[in-house]
C-alpha positions in Angstrom: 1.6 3.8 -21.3 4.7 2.9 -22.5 8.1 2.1 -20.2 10.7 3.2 -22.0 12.8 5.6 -19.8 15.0 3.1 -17.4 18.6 3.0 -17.6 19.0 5.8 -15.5 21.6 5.3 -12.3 21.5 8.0 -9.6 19.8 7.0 -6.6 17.1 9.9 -7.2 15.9 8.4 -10.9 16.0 4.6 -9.6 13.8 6.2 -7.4 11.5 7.7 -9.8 11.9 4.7 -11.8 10.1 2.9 -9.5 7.3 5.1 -8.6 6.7 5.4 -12.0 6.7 1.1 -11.9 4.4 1.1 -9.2 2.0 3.6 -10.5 2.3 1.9 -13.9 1.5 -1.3 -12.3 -1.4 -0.4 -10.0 -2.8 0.9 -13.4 -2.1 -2.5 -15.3 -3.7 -3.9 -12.0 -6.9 -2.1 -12.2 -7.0 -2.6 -15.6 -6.8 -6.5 -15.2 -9.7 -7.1 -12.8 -11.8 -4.8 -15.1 -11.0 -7.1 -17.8 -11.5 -10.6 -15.5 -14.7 -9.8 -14.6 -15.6 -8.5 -18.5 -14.5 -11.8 -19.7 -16.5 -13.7 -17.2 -19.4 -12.2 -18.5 -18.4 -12.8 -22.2 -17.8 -16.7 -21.5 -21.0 -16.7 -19.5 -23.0 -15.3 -22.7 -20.9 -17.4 -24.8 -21.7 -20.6 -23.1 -25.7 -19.5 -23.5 -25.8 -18.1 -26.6 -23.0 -19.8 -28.6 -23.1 -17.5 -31.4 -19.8 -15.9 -33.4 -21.0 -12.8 -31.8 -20.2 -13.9 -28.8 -17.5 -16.0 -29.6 -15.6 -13.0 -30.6 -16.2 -10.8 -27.6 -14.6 -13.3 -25.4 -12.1 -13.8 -27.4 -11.6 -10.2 -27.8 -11.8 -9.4 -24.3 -9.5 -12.7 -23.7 -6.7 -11.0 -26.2 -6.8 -8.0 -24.0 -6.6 -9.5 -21.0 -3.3 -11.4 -22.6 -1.7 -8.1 -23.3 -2.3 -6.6 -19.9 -1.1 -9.6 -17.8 2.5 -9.7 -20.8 2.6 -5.5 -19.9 2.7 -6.6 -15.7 4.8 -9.2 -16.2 7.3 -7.2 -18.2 6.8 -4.8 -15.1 7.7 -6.8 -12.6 10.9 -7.7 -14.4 11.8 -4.3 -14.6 11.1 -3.8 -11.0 12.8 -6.6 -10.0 16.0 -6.0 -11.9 15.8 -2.7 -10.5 15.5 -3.4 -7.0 18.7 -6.2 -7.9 20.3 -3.2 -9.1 19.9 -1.1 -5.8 20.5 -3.8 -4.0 24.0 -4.6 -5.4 24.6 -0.9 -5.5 24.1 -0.7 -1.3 25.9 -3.8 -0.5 29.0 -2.8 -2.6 29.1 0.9 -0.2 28.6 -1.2 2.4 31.7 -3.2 1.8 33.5 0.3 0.4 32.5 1.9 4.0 34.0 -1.2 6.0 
């Protein structure tokens, strides 16, 4: 799943900018400890077999788990600078209202 739809500024797509986050990052989330405990079991066969066979499943599994944690990371950035930007947008009503 790709993230490509923020920019958006009413209240009502921040909002569905970050549900979409969250879902997107419970996903990535699930994802990961699939891949954790798939890569435990590669570097376990690894260390008994040490055979390229092997060798390249963990390695594979270890590249995907790479790209999953970069895909959450950029995620949390994007909440984050969204929740900044909600954030800012509040306080400066606040002041507006005073």
């Amino acid at each position: 799943m790709s993230l490509t739809k923020f920019g958006r500024d009413s209240v009502s797509d921040i909002s569905a900018d970050i549900e979409e986050l969250t879902n997107f990052i419970n996903d990535q989330s699930s994802e990961q400890k699939i891949l954790i405990i798939q890569f435990k079991s590669a570097m376990n066969r690894f260390a008994s077999e040490r055979s390229l066979d092997s060798c390249l499943e963990a390695l594979n599994v270890c590249m995907q788990l790479t790209n999953t944690r970069r895909r959450l990371l950029e995620s949390y950035q994007r909440y984050s600078r969204l929740l900044e930007k909600e954030i800012t947008r509040i306080n400066r009503e606040s002041i507006q209202k005073k």
